[in-house]
CHARMM internal coordinates of N, CA and C (Angstrom, degrees):
IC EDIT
DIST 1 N 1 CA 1.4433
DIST 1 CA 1 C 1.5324
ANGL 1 N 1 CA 1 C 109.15
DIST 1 C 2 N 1.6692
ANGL 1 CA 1 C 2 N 108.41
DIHE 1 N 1 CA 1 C 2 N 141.46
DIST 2 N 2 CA 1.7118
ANGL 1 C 2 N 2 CA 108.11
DIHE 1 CA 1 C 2 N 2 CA -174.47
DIST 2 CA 2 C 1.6996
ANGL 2 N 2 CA 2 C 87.73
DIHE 1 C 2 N 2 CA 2 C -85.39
DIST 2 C 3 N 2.1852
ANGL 2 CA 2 C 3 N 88.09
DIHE 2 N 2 CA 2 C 3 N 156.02
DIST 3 N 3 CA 1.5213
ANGL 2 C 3 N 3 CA 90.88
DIHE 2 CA 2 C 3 N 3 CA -164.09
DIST 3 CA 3 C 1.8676
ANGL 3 N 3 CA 3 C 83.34
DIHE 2 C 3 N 3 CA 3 C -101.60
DIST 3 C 4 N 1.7051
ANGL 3 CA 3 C 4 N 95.96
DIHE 3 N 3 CA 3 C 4 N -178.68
DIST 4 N 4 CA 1.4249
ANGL 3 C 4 N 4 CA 102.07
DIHE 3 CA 3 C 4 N 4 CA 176.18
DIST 4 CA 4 C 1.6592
ANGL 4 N 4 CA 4 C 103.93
DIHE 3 C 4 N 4 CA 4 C -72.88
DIST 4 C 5 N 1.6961
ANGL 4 CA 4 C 5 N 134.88
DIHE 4 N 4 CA 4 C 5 N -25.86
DIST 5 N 5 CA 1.1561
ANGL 4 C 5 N 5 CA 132.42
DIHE 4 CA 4 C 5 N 5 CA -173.61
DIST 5 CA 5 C 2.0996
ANGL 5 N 5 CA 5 C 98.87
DIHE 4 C 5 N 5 CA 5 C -49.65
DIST 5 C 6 N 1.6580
ANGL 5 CA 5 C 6 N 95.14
DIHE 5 N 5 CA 5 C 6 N -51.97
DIST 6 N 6 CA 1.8205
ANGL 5 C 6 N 6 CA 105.57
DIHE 5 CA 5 C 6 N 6 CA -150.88
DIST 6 CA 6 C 1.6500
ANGL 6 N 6 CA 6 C 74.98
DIHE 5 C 6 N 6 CA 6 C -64.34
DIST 6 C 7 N 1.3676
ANGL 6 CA 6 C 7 N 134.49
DIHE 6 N 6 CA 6 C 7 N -60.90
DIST 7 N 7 CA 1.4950
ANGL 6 C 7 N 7 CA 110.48
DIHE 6 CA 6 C 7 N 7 CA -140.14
DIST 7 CA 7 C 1.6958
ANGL 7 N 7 CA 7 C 109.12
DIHE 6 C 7 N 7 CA 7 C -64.21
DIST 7 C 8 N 1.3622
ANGL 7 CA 7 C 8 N 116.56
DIHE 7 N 7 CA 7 C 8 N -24.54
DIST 8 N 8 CA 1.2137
ANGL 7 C 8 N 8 CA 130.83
DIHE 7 CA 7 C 8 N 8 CA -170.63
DIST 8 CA 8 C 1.4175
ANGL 8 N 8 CA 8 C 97.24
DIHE 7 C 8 N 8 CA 8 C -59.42
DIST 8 C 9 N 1.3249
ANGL 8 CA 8 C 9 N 115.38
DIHE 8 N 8 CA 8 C 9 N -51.04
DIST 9 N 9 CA 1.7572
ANGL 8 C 9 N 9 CA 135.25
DIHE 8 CA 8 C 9 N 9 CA -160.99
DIST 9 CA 9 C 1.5114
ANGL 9 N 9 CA 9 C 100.64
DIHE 8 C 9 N 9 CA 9 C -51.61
DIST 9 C 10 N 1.3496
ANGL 9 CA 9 C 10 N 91.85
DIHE 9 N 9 CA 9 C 10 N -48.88
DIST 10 N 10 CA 1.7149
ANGL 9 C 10 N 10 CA 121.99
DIHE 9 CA 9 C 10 N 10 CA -153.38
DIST 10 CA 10 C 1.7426
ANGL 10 N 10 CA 10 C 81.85
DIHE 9 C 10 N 10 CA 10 C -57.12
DIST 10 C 11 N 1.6053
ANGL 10 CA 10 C 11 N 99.50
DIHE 10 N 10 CA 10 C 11 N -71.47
DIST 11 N 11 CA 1.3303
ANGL 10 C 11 N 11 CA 96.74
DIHE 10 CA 10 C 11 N 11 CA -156.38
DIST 11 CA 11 C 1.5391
ANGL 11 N 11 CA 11 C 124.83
DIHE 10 C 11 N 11 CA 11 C -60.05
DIST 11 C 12 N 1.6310
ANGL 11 CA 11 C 12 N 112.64
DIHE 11 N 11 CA 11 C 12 N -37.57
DIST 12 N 12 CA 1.1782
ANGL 11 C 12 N 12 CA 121.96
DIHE 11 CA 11 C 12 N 12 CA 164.43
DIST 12 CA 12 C 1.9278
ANGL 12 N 12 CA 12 C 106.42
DIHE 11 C 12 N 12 CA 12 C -36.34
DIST 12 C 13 N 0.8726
ANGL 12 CA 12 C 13 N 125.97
DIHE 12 N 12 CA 12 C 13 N -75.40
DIST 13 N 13 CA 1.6898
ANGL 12 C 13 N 13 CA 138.56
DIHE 12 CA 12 C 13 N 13 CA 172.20
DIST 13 CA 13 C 1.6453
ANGL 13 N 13 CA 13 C 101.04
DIHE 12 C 13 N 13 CA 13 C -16.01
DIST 13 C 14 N 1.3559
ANGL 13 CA 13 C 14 N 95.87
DIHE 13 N 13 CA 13 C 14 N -65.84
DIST 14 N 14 CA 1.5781
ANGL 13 C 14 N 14 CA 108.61
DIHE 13 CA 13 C 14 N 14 CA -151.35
DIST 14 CA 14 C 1.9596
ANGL 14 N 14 CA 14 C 102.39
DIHE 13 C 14 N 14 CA 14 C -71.90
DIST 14 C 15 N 1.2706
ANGL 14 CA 14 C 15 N 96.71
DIHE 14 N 14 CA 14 C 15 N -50.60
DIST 15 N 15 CA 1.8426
ANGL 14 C 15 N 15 CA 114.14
DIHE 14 CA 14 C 15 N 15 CA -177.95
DIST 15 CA 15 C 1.5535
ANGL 15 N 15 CA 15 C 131.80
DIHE 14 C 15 N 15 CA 15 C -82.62
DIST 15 C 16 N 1.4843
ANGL 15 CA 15 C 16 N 82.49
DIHE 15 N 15 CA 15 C 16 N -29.28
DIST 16 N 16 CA 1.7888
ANGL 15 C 16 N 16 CA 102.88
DIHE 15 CA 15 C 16 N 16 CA -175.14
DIST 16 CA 16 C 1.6466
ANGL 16 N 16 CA 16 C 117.07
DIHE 15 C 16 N 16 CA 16 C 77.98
DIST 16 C 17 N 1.2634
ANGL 16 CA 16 C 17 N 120.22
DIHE 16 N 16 CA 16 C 17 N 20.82
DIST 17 N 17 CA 1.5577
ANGL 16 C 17 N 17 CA 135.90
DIHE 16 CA 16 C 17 N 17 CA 158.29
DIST 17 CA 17 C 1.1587
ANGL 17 N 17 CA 17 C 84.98
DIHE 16 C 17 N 17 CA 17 C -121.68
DIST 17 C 18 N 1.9589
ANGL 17 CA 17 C 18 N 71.72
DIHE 17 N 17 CA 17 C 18 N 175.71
DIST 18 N 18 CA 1.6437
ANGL 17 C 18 N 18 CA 113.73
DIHE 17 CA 17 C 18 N 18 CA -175.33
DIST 18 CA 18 C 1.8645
ANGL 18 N 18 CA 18 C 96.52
DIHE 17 C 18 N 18 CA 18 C -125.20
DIST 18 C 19 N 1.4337
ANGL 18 CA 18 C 19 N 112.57
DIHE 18 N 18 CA 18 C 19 N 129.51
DIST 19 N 19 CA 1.6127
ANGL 18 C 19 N 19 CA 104.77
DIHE 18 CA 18 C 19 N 19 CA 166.50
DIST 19 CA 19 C 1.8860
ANGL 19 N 19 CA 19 C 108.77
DIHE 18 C 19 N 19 CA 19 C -113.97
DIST 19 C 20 N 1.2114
ANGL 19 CA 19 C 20 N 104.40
DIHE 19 N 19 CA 19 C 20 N 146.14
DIST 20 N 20 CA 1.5398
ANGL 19 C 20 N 20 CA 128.08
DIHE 19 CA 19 C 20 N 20 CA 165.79
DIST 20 CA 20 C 1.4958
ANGL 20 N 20 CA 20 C 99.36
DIHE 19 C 20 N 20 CA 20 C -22.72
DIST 20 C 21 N 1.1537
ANGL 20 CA 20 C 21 N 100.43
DIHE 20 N 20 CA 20 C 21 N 149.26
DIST 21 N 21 CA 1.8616
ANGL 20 C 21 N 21 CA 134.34
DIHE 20 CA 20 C 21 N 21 CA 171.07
DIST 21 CA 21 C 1.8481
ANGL 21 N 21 CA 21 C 87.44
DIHE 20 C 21 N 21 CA 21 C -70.02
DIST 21 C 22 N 1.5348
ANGL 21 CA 21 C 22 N 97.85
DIHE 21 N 21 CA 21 C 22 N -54.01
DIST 22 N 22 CA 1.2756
ANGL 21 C 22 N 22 CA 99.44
DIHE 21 CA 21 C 22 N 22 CA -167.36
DIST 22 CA 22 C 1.9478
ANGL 22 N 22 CA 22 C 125.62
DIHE 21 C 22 N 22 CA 22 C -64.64
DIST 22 C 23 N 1.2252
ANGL 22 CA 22 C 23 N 102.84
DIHE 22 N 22 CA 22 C 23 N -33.31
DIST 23 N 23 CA 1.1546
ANGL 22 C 23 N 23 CA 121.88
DIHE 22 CA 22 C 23 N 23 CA 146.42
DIST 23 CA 23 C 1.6417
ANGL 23 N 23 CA 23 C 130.90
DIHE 22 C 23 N 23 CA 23 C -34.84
DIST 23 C 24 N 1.1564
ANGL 23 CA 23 C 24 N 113.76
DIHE 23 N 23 CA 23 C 24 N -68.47
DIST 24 N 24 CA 1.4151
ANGL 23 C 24 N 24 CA 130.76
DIHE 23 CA 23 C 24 N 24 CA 165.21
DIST 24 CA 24 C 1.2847
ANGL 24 N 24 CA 24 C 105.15
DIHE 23 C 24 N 24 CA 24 C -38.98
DIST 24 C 25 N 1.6809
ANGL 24 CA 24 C 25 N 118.79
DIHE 24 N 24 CA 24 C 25 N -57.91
DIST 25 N 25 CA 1.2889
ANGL 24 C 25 N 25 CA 114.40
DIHE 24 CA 24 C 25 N 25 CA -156.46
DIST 25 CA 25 C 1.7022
ANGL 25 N 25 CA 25 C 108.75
DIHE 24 C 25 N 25 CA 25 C -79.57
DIST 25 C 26 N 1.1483
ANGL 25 CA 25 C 26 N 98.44
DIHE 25 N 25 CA 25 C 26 N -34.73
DIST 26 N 26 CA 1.6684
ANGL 25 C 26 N 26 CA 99.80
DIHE 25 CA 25 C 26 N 26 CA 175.36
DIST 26 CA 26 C 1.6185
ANGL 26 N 26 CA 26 C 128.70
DIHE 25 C 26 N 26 CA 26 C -66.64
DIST 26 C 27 N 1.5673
ANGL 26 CA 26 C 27 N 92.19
DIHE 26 N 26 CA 26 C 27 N -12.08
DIST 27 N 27 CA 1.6741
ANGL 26 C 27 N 27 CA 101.31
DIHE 26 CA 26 C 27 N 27 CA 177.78
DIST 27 CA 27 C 1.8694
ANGL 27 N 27 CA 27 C 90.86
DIHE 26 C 27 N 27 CA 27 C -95.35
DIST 27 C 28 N 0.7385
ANGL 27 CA 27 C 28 N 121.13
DIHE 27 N 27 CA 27 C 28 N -43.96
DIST 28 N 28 CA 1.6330
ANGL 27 C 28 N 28 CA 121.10
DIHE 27 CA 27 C 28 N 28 CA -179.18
DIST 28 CA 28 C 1.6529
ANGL 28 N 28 CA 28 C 95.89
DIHE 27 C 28 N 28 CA 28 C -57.66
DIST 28 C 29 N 1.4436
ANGL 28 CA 28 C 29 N 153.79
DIHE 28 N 28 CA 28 C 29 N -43.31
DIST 29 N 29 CA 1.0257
ANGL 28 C 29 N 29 CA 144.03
DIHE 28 CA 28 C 29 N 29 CA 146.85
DIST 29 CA 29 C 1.3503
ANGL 29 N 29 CA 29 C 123.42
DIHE 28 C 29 N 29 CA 29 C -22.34
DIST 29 C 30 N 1.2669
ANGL 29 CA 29 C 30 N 127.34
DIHE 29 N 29 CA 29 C 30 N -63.41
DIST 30 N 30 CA 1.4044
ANGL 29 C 30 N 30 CA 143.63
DIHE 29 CA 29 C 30 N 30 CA -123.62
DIST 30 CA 30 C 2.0221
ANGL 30 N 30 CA 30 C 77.42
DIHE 29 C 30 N 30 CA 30 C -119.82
DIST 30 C 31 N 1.0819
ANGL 30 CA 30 C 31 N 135.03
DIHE 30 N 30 CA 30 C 31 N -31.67
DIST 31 N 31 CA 1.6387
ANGL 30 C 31 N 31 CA 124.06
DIHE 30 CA 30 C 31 N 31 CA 146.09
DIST 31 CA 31 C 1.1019
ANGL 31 N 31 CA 31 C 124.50
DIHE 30 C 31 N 31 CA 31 C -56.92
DIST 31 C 32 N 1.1645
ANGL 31 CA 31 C 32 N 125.53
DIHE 31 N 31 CA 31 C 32 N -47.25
DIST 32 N 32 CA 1.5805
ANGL 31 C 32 N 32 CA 130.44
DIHE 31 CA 31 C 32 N 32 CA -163.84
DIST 32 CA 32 C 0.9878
ANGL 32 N 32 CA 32 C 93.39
DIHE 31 C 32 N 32 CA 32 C 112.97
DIST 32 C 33 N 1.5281
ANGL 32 CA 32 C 33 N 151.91
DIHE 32 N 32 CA 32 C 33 N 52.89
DIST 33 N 33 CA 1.7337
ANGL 32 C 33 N 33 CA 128.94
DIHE 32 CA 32 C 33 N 33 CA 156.46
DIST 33 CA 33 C 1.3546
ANGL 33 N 33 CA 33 C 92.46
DIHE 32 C 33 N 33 CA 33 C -100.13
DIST 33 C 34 N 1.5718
ANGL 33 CA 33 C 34 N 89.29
DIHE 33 N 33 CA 33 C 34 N 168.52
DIST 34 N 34 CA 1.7980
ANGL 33 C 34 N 34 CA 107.01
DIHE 33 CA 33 C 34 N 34 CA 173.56
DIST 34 CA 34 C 1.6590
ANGL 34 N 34 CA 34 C 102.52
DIHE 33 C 34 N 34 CA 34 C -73.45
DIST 34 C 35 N 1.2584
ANGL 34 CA 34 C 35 N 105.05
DIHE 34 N 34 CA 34 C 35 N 136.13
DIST 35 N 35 CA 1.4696
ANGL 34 C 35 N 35 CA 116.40
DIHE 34 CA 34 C 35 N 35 CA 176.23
DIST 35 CA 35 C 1.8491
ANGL 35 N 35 CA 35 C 108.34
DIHE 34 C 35 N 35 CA 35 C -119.19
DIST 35 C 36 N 1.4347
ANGL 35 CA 35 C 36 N 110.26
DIHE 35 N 35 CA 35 C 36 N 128.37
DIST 36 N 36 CA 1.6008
ANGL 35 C 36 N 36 CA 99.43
DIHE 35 CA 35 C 36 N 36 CA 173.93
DIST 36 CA 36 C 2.1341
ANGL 36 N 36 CA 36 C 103.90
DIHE 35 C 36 N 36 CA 36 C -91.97
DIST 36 C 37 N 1.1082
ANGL 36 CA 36 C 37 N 97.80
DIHE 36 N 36 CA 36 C 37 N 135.70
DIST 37 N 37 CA 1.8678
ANGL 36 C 37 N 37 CA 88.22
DIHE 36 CA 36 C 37 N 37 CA 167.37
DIST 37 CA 37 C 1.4234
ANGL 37 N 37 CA 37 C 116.45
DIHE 36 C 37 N 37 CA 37 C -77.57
DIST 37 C 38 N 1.4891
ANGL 37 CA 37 C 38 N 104.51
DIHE 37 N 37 CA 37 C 38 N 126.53
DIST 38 N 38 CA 1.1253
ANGL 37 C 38 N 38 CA 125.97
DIHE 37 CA 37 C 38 N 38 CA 175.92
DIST 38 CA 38 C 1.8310
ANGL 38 N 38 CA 38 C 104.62
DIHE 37 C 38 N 38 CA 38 C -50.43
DIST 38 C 39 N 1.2223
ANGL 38 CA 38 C 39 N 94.64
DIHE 38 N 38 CA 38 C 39 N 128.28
DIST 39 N 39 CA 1.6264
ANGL 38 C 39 N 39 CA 101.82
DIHE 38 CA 38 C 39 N 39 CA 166.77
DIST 39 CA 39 C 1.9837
ANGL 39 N 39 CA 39 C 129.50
DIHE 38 C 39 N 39 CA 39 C -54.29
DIST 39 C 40 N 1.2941
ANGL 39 CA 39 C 40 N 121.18
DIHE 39 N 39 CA 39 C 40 N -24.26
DIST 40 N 40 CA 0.9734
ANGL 39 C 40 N 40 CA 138.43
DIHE 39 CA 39 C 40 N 40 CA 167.30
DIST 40 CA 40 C 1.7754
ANGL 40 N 40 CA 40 C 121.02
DIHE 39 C 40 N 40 CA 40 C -75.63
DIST 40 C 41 N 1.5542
ANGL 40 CA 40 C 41 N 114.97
DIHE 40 N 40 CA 40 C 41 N -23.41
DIST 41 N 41 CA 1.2269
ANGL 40 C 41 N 41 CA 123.67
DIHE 40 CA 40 C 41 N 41 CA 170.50
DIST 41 CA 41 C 1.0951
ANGL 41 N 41 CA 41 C 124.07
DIHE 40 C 41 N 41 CA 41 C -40.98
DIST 41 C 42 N 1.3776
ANGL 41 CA 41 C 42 N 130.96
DIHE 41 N 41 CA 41 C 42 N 132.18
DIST 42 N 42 CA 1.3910
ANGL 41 C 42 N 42 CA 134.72
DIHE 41 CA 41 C 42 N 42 CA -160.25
DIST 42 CA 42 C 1.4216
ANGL 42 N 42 CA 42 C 97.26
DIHE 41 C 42 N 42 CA 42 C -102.55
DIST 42 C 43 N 1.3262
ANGL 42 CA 42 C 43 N 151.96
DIHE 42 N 42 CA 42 C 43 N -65.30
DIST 43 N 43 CA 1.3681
ANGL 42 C 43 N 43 CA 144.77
DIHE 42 CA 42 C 43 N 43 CA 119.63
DIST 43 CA 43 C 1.3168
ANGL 43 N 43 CA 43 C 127.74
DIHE 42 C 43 N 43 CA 43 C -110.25
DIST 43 C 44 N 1.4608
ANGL 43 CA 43 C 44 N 82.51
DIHE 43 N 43 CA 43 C 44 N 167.11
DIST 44 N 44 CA 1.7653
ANGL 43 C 44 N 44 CA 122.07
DIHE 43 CA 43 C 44 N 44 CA -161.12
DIST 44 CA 44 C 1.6231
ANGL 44 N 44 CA 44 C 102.59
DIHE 43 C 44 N 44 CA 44 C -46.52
DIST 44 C 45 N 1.6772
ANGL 44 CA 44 C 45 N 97.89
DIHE 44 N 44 CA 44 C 45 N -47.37
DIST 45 N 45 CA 1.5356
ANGL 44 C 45 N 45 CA 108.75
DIHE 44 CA 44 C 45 N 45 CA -147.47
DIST 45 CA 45 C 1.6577
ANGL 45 N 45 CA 45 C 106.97
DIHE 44 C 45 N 45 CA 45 C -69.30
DIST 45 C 46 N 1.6215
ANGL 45 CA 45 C 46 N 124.50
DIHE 45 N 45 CA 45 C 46 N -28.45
DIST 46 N 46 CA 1.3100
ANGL 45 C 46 N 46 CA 133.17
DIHE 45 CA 45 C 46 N 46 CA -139.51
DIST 46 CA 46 C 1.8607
ANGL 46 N 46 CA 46 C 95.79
DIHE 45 C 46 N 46 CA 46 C -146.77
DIST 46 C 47 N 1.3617
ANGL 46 CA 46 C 47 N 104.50
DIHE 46 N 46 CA 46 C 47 N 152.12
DIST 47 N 47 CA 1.4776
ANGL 46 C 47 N 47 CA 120.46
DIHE 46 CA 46 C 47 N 47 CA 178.16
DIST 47 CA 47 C 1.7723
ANGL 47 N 47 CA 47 C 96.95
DIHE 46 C 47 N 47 CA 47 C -119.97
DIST 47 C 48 N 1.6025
ANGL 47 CA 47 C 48 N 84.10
DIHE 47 N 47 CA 47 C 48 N 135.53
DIST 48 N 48 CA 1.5613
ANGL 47 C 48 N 48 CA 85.28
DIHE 47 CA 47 C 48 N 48 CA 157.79
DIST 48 CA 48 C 1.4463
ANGL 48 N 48 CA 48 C 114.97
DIHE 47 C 48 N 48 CA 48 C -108.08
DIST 48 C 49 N 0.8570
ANGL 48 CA 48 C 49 N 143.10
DIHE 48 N 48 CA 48 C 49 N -15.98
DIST 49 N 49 CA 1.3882
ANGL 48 C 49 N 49 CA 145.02
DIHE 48 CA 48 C 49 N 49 CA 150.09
DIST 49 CA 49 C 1.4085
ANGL 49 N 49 CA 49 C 117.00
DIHE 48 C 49 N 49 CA 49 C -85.39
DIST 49 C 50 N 1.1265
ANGL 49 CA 49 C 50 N 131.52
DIHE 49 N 49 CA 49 C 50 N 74.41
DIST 50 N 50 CA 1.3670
ANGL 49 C 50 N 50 CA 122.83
DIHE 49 CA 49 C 50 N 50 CA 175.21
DIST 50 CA 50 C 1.5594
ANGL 50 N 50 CA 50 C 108.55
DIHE 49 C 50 N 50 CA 50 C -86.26
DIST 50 C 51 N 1.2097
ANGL 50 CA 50 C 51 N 121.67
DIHE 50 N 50 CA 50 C 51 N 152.93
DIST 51 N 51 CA 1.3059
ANGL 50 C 51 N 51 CA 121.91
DIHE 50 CA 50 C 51 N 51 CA 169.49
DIST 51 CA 51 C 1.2574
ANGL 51 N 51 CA 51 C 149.49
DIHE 50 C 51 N 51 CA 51 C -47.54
DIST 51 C 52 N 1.1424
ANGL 51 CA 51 C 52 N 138.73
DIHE 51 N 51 CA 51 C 52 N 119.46
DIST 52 N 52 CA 1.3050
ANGL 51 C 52 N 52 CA 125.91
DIHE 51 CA 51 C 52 N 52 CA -152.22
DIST 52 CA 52 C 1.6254
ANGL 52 N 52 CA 52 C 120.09
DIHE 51 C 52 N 52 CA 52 C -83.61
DIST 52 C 53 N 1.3159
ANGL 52 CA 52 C 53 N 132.58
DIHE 52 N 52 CA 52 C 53 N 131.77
DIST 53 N 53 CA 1.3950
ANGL 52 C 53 N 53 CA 118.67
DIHE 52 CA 52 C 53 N 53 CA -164.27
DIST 53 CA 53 C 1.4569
ANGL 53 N 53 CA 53 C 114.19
DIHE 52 C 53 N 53 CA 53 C -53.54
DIST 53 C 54 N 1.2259
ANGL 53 CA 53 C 54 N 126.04
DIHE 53 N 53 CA 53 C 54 N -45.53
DIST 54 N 54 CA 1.4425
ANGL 53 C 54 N 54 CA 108.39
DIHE 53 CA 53 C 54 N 54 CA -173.40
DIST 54 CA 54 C 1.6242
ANGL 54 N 54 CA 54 C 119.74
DIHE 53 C 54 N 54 CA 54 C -82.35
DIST 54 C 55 N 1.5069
ANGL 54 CA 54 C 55 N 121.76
DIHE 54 N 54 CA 54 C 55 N 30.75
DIST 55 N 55 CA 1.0850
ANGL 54 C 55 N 55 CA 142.18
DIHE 54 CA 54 C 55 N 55 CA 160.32
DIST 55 CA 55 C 1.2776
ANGL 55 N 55 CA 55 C 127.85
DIHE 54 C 55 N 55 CA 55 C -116.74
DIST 55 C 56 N 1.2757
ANGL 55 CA 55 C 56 N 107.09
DIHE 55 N 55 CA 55 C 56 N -7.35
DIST 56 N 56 CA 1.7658
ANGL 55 C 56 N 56 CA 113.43
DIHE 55 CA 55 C 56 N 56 CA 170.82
DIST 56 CA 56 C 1.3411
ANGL 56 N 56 CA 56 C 126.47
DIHE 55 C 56 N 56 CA 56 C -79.26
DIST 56 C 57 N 1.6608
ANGL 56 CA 56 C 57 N 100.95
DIHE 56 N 56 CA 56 C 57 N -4.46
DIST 57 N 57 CA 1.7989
ANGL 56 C 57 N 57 CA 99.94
DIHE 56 CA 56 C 57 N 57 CA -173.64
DIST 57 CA 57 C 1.6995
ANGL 57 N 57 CA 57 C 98.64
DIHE 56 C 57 N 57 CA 57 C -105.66
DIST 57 C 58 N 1.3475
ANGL 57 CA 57 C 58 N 106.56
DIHE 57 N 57 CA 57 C 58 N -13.28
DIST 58 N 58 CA 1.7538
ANGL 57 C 58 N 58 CA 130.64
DIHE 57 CA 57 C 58 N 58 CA 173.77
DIST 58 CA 58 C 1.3919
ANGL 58 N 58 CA 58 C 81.83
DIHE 57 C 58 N 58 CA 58 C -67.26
DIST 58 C 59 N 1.0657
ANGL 58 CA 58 C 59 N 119.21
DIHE 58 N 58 CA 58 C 59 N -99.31
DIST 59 N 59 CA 1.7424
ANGL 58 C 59 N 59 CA 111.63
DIHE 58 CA 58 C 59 N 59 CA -168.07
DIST 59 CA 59 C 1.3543
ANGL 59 N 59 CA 59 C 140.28
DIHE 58 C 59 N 59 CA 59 C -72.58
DIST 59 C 60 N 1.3452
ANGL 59 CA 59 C 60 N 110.53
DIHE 59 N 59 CA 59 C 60 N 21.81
DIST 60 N 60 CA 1.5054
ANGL 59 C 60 N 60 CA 117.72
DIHE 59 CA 59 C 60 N 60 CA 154.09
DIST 60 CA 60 C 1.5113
ANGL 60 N 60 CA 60 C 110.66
DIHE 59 C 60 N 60 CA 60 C -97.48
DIST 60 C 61 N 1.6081
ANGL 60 CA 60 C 61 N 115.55
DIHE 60 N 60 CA 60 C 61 N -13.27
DIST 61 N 61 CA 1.5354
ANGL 60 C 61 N 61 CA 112.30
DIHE 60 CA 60 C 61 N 61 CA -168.11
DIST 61 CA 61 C 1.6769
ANGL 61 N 61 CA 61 C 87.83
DIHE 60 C 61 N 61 CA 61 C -85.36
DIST 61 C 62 N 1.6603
ANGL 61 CA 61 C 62 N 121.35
DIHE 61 N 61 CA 61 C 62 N -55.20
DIST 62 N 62 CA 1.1926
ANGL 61 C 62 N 62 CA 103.63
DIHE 61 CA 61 C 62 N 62 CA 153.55
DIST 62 CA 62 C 1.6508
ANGL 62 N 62 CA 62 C 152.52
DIHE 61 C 62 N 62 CA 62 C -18.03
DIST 62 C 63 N 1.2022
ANGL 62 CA 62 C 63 N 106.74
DIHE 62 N 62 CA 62 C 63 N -32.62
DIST 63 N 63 CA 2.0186
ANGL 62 C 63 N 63 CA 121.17
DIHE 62 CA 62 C 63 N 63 CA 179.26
DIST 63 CA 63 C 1.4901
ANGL 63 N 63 CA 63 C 95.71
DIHE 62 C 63 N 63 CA 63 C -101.89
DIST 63 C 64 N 1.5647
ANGL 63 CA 63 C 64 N 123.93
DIHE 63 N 63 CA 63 C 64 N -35.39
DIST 64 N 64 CA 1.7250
ANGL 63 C 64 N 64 CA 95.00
DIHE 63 CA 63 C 64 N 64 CA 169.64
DIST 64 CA 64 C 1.9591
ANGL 64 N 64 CA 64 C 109.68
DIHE 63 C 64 N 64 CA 64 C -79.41
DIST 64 C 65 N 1.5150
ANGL 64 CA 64 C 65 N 102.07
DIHE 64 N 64 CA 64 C 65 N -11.45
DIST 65 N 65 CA 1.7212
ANGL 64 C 65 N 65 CA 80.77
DIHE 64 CA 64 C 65 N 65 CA 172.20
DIST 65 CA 65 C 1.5157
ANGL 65 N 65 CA 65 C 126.86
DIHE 64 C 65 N 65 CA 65 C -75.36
DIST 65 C 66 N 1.4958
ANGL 65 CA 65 C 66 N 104.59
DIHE 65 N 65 CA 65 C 66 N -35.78
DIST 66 N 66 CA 1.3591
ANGL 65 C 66 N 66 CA 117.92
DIHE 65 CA 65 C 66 N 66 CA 147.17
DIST 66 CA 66 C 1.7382
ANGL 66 N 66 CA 66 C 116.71
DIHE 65 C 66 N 66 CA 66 C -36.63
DIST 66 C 67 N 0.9632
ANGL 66 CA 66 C 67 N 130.34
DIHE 66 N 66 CA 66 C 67 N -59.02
DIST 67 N 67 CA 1.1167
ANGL 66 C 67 N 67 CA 130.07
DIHE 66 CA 66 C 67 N 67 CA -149.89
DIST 67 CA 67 C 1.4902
ANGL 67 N 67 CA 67 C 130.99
DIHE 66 C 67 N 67 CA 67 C 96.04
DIST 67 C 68 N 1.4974
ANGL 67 CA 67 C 68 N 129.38
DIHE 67 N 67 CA 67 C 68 N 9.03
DIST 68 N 68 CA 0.7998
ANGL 67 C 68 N 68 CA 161.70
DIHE 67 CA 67 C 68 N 68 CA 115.28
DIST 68 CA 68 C 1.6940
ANGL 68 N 68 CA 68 C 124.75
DIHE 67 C 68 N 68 CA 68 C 31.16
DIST 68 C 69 N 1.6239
ANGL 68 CA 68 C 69 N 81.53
DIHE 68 N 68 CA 68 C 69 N -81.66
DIST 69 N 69 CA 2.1996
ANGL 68 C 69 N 69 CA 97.30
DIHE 68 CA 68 C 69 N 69 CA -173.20
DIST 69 CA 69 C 1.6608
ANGL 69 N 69 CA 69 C 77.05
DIHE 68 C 69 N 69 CA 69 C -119.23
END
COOR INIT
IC SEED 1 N 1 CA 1 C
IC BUILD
C-alpha cells in the first residue's frame, strides 16, 4: 500500500507543493478507500481540514498513479 509520505513526495515533484496528511485522507474518503482515524481526531463525524477543491483532482490523479482507484 502507497504511504501518505510517497503521495506527498510524488506530488511535491510533480506540482511543486506539498498537501496535508489531512488532505490525502479526506480524498481517500470521498473515493471509497479504507481510511484508519487518526488518533488525535476530535470527532468522527466532521473534518476540520477538509480538502480543498482545486486539490482534489491533484490527489486523485495521484491514487490512479499509485494504483490506487
Amino acid at each position: 500500500m502507497t504511504t501518505y509520505k510517497e503521495i506527498q513526495e510524488y506530488i511535491k515533484k510533480k506540482y511543486g507543493y506539498t498537501v496535508k496528511t489531512c488532505w490525502i485522507a479526506h480524498m481517500k474518503e470521498i473515493c471509497g478507500l479504507p481510511v484508519n482515524e487518526a488518533p488525535n481526531r476530535e470527532d468522527s463525524d466532521t473534518r476540520t481540514n477538509p480538502c480543498p477543491i482545486d486539490k482534489q483532482e491533484v490527489i486523485k490523479e495521484a491514487f490512479i498513479y499509485f494504483k490506487m482507484i
